[in-house]
MIVEX-559921 format. One record per residue: residue in one letter; y negated, x, z of N, C-alpha, C, O in turn. Coordinates in steps of 0.05 Angstrom, whole numbers, plus 5000, padded with zeros to 4 digits. Atoms other than C-alpha are relative to their C-alpha. Layout:
<bamis>
type,nyy,nxx,nzz,cayy,caxx,cazz,cyy,cxx,czz,oyy,oxx,ozz
a,Y,X,Z,Y,X,Z,Y,X,Z,Y,X,Z
...
</bamis>
This chain:
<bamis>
type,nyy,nxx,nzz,cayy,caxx,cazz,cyy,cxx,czz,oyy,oxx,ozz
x,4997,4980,4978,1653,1234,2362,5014,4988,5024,5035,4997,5035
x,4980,5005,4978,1670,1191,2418,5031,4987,4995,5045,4982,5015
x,4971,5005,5012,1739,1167,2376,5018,5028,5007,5040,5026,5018
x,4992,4982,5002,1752,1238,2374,5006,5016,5028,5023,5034,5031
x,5003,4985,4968,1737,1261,2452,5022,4975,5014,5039,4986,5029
x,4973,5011,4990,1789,1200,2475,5021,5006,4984,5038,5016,4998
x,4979,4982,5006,1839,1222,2426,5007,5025,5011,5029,5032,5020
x,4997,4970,4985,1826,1292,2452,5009,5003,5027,5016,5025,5036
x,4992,5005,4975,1843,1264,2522,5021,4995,4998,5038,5013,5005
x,4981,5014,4994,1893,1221,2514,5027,5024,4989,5048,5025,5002
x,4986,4978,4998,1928,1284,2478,5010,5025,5020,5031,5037,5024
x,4999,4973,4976,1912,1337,2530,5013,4982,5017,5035,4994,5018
x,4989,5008,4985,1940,1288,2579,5029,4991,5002,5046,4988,5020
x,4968,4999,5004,2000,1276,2544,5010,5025,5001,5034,5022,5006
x,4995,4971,4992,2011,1354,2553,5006,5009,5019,5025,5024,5023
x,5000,4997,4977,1997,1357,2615,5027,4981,5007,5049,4991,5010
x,4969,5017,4988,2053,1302,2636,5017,5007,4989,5036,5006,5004
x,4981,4980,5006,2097,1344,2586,5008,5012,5018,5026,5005,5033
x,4991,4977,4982,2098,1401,2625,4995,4993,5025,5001,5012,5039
x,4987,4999,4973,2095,1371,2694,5028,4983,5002,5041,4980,5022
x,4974,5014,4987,2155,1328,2680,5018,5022,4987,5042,5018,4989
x,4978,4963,5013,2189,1407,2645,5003,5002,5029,5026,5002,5038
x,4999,4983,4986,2162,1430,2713,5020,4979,5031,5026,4989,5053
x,4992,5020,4984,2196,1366,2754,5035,5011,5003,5049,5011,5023
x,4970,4998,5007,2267,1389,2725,5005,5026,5009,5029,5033,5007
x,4997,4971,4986,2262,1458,2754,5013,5000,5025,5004,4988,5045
x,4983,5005,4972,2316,1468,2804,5017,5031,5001,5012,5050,4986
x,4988,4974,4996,2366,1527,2831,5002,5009,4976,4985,5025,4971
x,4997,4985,5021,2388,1545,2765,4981,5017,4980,4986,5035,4965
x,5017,4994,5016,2327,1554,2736,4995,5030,5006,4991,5045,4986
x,5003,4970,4994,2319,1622,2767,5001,5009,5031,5003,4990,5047
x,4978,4993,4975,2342,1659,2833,4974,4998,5019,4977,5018,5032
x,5025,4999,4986,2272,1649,2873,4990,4969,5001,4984,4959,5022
x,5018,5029,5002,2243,1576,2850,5001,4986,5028,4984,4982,5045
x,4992,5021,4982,2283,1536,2892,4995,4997,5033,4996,4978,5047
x,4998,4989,4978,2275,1569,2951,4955,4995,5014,4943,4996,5035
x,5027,5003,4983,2198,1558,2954,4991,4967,4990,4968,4960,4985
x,5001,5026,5007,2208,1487,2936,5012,4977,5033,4998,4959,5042
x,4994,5010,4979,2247,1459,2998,4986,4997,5026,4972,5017,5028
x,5016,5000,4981,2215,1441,3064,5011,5022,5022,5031,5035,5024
x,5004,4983,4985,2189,1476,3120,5030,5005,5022,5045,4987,5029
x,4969,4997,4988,2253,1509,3159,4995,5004,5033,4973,5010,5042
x,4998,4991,4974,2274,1519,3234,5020,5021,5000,5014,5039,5016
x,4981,4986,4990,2330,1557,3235,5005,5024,4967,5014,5013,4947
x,5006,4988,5026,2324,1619,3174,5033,5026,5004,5047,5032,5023
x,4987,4977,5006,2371,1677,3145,4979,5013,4979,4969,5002,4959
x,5017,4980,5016,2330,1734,3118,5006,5032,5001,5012,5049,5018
x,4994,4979,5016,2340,1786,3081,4995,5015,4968,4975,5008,4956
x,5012,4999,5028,2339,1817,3012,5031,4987,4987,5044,4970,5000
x,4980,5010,5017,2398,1805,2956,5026,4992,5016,5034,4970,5020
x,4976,5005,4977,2458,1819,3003,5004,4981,5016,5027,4973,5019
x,4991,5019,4990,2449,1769,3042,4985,4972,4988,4989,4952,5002
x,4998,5015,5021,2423,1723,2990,5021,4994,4999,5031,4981,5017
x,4964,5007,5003,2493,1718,2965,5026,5010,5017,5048,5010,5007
x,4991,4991,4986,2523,1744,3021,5011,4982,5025,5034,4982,5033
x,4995,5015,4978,2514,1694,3078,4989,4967,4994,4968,4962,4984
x,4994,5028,5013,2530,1615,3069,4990,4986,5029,5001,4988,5051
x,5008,5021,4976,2489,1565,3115,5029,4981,5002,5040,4975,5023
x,4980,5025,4999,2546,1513,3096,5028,5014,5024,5038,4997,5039
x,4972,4988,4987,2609,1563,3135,4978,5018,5023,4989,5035,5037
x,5011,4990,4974,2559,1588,3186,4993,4975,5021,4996,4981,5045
x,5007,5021,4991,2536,1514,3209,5023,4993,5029,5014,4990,5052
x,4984,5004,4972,2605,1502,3261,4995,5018,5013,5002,5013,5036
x,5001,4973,4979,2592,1562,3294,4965,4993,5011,4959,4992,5034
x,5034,5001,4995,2509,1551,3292,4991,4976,5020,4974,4976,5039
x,4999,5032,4990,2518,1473,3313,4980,4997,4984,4970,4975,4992
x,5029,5010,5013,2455,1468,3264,4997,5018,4963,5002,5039,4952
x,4999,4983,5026,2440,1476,3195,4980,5027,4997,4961,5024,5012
x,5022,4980,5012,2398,1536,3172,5003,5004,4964,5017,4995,4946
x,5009,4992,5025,2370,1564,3114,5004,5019,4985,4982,5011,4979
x,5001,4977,5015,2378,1621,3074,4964,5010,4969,4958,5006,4946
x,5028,4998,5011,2305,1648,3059,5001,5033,4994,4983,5048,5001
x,4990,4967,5017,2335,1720,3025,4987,4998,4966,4989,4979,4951
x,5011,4992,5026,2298,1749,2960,5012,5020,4986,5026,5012,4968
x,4990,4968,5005,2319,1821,2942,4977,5020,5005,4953,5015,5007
x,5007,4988,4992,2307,1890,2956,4970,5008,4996,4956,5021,5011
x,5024,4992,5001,2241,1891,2916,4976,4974,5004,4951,4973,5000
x,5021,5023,4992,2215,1822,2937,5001,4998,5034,4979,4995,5044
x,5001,5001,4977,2231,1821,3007,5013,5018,5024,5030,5011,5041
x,4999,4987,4975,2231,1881,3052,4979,4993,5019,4958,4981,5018
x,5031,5009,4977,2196,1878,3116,4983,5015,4985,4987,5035,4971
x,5016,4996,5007,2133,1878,3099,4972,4981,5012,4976,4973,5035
x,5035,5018,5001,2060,1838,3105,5009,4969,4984,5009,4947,4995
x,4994,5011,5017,2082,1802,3046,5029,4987,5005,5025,4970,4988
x,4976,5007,4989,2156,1777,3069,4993,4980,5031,5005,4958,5036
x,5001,5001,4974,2132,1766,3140,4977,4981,4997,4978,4964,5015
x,5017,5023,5009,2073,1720,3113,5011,4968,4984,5002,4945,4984
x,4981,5017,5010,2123,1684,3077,5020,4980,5015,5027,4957,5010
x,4977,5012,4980,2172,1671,3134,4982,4982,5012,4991,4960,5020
x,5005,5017,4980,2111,1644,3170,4993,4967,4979,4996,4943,4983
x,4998,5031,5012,2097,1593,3116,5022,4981,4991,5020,4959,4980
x,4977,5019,5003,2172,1574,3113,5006,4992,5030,5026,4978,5035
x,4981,5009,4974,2179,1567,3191,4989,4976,4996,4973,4971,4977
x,5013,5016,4988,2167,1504,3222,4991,5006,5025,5002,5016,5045
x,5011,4982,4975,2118,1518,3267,5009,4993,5027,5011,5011,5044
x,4989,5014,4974,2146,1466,3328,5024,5003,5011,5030,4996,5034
x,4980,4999,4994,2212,1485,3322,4999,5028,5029,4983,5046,5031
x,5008,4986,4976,2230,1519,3396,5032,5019,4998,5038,5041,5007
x,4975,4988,4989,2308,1526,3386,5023,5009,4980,5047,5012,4984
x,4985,4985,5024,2330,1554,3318,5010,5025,5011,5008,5035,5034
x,4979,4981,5000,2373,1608,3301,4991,5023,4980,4975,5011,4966
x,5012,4977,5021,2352,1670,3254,5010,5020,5002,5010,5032,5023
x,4980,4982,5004,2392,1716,3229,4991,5018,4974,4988,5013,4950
x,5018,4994,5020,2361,1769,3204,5012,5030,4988,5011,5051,5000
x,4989,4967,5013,2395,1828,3156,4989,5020,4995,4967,5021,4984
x,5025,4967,5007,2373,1902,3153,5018,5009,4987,5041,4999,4986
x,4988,4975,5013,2393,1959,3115,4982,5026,4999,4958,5024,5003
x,5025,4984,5011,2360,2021,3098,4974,4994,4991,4953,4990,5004
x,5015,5013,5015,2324,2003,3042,4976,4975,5004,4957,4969,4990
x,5021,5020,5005,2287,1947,3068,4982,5001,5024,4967,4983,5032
x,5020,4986,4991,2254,1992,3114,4994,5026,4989,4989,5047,5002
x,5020,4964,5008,2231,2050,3068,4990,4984,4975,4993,4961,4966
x,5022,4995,5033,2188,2059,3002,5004,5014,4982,5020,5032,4985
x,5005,4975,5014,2176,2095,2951,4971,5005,5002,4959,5002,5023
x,5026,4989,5000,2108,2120,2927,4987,5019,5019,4995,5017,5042
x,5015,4991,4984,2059,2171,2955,5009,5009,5033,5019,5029,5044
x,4996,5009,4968,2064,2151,3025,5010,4970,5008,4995,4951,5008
x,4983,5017,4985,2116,2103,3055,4984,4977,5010,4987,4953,5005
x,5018,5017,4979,2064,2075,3101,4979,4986,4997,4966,4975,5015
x,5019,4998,5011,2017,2062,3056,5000,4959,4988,5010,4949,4968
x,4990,5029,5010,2015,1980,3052,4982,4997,4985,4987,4977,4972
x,5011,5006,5037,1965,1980,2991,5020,5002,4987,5020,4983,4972
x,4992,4993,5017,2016,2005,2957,5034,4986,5000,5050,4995,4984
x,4981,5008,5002,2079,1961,2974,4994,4977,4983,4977,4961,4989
x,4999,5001,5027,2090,1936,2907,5006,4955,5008,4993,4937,4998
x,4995,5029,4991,2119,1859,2941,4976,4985,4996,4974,4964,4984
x,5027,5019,4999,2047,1839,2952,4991,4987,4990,4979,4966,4996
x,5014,5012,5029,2030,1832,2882,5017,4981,4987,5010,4972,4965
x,4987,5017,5010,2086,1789,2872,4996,4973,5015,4979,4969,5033
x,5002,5024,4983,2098,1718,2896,5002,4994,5024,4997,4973,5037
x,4984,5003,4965,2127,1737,2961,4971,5007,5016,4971,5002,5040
x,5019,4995,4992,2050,1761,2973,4978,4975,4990,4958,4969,5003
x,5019,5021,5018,2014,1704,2926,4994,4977,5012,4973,4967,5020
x,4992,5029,4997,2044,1645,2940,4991,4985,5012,5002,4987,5034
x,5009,5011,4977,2003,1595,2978,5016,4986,5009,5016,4985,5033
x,4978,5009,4975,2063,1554,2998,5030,5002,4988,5037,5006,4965
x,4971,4994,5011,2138,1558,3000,5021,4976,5007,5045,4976,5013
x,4986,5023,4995,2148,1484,3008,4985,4980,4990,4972,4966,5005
x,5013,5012,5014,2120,1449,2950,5022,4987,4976,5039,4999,4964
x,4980,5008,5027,2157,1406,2896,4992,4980,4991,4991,4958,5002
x,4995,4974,5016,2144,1420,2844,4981,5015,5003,4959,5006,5005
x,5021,4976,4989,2109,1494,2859,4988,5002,4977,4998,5019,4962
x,5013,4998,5026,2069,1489,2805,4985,5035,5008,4991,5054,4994
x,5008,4978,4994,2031,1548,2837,5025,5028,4988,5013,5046,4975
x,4980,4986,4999,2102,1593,2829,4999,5005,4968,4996,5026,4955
x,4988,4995,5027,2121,1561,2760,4972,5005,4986,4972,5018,4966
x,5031,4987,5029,2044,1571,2724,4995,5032,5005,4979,5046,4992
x,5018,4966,4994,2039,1647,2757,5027,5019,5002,5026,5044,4998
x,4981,4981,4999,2105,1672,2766,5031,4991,4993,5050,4995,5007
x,4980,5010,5004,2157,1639,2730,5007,5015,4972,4993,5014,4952
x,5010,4984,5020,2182,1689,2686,5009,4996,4966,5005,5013,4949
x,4982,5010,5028,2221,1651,2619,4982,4975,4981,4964,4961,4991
x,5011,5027,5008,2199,1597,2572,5008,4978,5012,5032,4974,5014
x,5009,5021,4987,2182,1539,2605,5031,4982,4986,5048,4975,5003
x,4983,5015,5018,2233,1501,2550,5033,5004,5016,5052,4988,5015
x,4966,4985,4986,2300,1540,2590,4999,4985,5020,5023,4984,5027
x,4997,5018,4978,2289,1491,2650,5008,4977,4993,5018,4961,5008
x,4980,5025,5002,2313,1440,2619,5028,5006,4982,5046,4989,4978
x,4965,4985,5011,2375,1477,2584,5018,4993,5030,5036,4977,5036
x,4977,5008,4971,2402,1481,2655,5019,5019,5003,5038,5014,5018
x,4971,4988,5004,2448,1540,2636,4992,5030,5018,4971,5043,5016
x,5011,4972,4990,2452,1603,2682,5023,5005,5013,5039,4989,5023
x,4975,4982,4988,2499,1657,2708,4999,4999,5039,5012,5012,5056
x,5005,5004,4970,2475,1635,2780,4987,4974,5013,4976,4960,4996
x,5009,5019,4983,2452,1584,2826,5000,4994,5019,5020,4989,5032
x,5009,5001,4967,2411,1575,2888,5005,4968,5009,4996,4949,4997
x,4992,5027,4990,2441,1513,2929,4984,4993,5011,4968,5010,5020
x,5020,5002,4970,2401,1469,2975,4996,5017,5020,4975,5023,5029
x,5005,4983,4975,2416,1511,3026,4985,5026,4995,4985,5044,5012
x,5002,4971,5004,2390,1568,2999,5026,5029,4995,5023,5054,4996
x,4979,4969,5003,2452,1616,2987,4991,4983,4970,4981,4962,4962
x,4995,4990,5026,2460,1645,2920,5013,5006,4988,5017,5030,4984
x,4976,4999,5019,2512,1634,2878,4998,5015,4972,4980,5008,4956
x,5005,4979,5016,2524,1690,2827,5033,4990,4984,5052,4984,4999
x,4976,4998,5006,2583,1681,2770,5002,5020,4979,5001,5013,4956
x,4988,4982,5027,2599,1749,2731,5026,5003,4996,5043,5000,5014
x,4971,4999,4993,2659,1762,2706,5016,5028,5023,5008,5051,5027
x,4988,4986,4978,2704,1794,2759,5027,5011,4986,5042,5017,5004
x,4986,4983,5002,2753,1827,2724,4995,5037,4998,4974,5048,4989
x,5015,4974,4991,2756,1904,2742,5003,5027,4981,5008,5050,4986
x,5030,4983,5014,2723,1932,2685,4967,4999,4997,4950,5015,4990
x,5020,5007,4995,2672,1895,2695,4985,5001,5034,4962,4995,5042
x,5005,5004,4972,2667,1897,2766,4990,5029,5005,4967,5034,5014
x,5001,4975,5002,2678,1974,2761,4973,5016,4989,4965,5037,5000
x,5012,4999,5011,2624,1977,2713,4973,4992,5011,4957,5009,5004
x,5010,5003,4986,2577,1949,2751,4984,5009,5021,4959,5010,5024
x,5000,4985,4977,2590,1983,2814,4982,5030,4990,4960,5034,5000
x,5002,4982,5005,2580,2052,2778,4976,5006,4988,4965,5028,4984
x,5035,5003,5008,2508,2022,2750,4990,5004,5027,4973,5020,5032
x,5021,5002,4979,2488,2008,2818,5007,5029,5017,4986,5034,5029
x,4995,4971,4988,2513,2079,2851,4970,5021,4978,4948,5026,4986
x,5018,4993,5024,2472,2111,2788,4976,4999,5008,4963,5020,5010
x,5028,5015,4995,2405,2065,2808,4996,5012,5018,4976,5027,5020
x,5009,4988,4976,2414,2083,2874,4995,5026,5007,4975,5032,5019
x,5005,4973,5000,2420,2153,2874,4969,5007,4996,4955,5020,5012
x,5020,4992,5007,2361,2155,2831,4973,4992,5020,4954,5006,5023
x,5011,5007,4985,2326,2116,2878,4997,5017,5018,4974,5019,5027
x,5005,4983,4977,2343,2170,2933,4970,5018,4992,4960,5030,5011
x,5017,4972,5011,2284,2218,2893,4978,4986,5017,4964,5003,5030
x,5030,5019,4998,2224,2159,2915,4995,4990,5021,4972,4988,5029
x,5002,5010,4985,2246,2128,2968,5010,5012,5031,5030,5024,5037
x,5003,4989,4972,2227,2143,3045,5002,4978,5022,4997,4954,5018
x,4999,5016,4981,2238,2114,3106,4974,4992,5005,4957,5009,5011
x,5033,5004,4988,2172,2070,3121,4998,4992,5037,5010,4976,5050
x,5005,5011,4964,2147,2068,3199,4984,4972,5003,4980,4958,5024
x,5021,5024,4994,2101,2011,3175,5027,4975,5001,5035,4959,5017
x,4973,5018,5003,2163,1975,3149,5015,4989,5026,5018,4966,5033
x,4991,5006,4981,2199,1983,3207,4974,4989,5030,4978,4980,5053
x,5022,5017,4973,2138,1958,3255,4997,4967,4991,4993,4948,5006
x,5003,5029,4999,2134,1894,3215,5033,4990,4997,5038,4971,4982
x,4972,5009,4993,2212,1885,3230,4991,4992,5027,4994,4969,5037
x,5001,5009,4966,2192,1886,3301,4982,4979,5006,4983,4965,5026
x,5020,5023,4996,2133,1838,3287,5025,4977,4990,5029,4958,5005
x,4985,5022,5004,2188,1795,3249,5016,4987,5030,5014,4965,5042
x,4975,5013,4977,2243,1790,3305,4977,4994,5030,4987,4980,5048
x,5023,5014,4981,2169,1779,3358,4988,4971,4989,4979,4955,5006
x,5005,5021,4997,2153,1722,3324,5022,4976,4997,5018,4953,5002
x,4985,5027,5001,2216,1684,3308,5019,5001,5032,5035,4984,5040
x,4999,5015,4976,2227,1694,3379,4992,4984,5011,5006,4969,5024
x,5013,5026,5001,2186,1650,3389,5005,4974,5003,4995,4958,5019
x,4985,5026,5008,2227,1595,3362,5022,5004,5004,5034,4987,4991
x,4969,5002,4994,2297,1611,3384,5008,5025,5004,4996,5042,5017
x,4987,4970,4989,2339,1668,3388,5009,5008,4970,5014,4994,4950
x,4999,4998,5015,2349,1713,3346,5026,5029,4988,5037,5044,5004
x,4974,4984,5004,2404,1759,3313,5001,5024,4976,4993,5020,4953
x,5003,4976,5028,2410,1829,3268,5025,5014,4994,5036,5032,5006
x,4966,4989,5015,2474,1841,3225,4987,5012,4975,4970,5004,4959
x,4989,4975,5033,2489,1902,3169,5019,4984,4986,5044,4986,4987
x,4964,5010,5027,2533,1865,3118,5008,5035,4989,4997,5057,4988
x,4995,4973,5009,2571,1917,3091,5005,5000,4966,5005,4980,4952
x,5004,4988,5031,2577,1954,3018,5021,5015,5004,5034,5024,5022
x,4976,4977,5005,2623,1992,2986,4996,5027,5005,4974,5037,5003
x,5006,4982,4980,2637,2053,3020,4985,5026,4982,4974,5045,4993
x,5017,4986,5017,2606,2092,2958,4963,4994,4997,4946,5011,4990
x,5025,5008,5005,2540,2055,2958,4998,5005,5036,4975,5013,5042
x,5008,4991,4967,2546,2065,3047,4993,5027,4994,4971,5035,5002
x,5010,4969,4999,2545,2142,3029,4970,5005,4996,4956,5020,5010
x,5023,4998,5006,2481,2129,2991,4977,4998,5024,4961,5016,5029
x,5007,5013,4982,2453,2089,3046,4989,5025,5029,4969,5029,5042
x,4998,4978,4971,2468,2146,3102,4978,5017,4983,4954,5019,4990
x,5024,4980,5010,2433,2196,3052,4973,4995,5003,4959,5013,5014
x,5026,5009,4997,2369,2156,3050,4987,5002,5039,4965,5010,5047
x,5010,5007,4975,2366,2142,3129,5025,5008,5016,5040,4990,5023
x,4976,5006,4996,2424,2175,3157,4999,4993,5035,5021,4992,5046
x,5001,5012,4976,2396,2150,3237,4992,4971,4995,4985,4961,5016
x,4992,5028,5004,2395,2080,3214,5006,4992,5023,4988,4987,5040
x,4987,5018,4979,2442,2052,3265,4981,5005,5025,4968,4986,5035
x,5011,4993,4974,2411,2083,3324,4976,4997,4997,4965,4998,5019
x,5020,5003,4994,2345,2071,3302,4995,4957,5008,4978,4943,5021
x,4995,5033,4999,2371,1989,3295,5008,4992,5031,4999,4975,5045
x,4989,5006,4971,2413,1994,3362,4971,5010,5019,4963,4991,5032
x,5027,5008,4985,2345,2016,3398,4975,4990,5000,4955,4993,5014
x,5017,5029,5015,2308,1962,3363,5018,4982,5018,5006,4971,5037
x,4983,5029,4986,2364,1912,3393,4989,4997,5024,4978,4977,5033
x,5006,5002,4973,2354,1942,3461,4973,4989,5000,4974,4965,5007
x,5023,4995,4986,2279,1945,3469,4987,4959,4982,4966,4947,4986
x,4999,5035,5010,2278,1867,3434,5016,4984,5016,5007,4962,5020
x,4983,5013,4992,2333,1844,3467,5011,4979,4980,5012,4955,4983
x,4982,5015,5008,2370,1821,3418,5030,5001,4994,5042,5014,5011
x,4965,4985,4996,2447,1829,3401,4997,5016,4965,4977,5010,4952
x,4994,4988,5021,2462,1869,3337,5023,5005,4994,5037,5017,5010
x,4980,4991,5001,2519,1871,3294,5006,5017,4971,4997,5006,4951
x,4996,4982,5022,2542,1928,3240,5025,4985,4993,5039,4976,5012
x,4981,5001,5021,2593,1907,3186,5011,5024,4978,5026,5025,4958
x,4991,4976,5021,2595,1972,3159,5028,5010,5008,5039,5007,5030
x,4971,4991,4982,2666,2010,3154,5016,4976,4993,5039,4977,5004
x,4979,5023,4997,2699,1946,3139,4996,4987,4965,4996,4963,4959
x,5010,5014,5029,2682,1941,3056,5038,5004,4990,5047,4997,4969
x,4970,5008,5016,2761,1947,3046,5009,4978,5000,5019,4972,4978
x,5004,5023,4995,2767,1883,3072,4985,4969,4978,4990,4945,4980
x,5019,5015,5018,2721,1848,3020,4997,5003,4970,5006,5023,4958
x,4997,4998,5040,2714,1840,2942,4969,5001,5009,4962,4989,5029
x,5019,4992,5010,2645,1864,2922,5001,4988,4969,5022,4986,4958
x,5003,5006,5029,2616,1837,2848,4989,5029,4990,4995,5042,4970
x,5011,4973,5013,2577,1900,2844,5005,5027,5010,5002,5047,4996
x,5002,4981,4984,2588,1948,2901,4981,4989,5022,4986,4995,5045
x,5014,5011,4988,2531,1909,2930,4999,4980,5021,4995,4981,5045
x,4996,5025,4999,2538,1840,2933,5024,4991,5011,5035,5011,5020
x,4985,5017,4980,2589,1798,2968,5008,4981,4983,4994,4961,4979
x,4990,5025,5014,2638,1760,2919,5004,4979,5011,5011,4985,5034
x,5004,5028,4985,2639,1686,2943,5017,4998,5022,5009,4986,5042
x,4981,5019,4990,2706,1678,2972,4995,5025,5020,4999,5018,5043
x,5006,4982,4974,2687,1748,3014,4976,4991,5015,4979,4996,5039
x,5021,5014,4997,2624,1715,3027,5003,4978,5022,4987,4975,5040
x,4995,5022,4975,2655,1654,3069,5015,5022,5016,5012,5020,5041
x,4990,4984,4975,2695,1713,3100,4985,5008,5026,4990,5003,5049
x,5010,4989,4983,2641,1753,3125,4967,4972,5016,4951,4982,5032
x,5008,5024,4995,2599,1684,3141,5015,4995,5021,5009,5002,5043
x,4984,5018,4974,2647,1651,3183,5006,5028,5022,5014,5024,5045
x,4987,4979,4974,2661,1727,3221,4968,5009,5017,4965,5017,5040
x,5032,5008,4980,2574,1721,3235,5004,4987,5010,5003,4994,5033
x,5013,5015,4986,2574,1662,3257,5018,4997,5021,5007,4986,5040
x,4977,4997,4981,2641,1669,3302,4993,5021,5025,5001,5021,5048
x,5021,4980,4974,2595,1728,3340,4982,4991,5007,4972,5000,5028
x,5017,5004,4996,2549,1696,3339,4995,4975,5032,4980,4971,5051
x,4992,5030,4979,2576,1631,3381,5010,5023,5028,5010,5012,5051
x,4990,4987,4980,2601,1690,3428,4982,5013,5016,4989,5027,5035
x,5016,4983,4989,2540,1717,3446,4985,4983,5028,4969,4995,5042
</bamis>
């Protein structure tokens, strides 16, 4: 028996060092979220959902910033304002930092809901994910992340192979193909989605109150900034349908915060889109370097 109970160890323990040296090799590629709650605590953040995920580049914002930042963007169903987002940001700030930068993206969408009632924070769906779980977002390796919410076989982290990848900095590098049937094709999924989306989704007032708790506490730590990236002017139509006082409800958010605000909408001719959504790379340093160039102006 006791031959059999140290064998039985020395096995389970070889298992165990299996899979934490699987879970050691987990890095951006591994999936569009890991990496991001793996890096240390930040001062200077970009937040948002997908858009500005792959949208806005700490590396081509940095001469304009004088400082690096982060890019702490999820997507539209992991990180609208929320409880859950806004719990998140506080366990990625650094709490000492006095003189960061934060740049924080809105849209519609990541102030409304679906379900029931809008307002209804039982029922924003984020909570139950990692962006609500997570006890920290500066662990490596998050074992917490990869044992509860990592969603592939464990065995694919060490392949290494993926149509995307989150850099140190946090941006999100996306590579589909870009020729425009595919691009087209795309686009005309996400018009489709969205539409259908118009049936569910409402403007939330809770939503928009924990925007205003966001941009109250990362004042706090520096100053802070609210830019619209823009979309193709088919997916803006959608946009207006859902919330069509948007701007003016953002421009008297700026005022009564004091902060500056800038719209990018109106200007998607200008830019290559991958989906209608998204922000192909090389538009990506465009509208990057034309933030952070307002930003130095302000």
């Amino acid at each position: 028996m006791k031959k059999f109970l140290i064998e039985s160890s020395l096995f389970a323990v070889a298992i165990i060092a299996s899979v934490y040296f699987v879970f050691l090799q987990a890095d951006g590629k591994s999936d569009p979220f890991y990496s991001r709650t793996t890096t240390p605590k930040q001062s200077s953040l970009i937040l948002g959902t997908s858009k500005a995920a792959q949208g806005l580049m700490p590396e081509v914002l940095k001469p304009y910033l004088r400082k690096d930042s982060y890019n702490f963007s999820f997507t539209v169903a992991h990180s609208p304002f929320g409880p859950a987002y806004l719990s998140a940001i506080e366990k990625k700030l650094e709490p000492q930092s006095k003189d960061g930068v934060f740049i924080i993206t809105v849209d519609p969408w990541s102030i409304s809901s679906d379900g029931a009632d809008p307002n209804n924070e039982s029922q924003f769906g984020e909570s139950k994910s990692f962006m609500g779980t997570l006890p920290s977002f500066s662990s490596k390796p998050n074992i917490s992340y990869l044992l509860n919410n990592y969603g592939d076989n464990y065995i694919k982290i060490l392949w290494n192979f993926s149509l995307m990848q989150v850099h140190t900095d946090g941006w999100l590098e996306v590579f589909p193909p870009m020729d425009s049937a595919s691009v087209k094709n795309r686009t005309a999924e996400n018009i489709l989605e969205q539409k259908l989306k118009l049936k569910s989704y409402k403007f939330s007032e809770t939503r928009f109150e924990y925007l205003k708790k966001t941009i109250k506490l990362l004042k706090n730590h520096g100053k802070v900034y609210l830019v619209r990236l823009p979309v193709d002017h088919r997916i803006a139509e959608i946009e207006t349908e859902l919330l069509p006082d948007f701007d003016e409800k953002i421009e008297e958010l700026a005022k009564t915060t004091s902060v500056p605000y800038l719209s990018l909408m109106n200007s998607d001719t200008k830019f290559t889109f991958t989906d209608g959504i998204h922000l192909y790379r090389d538009s990506a340093k465009e509208v990057s370097a034309e933030v952070g160039e307002w930003i130095s102006k302000q």
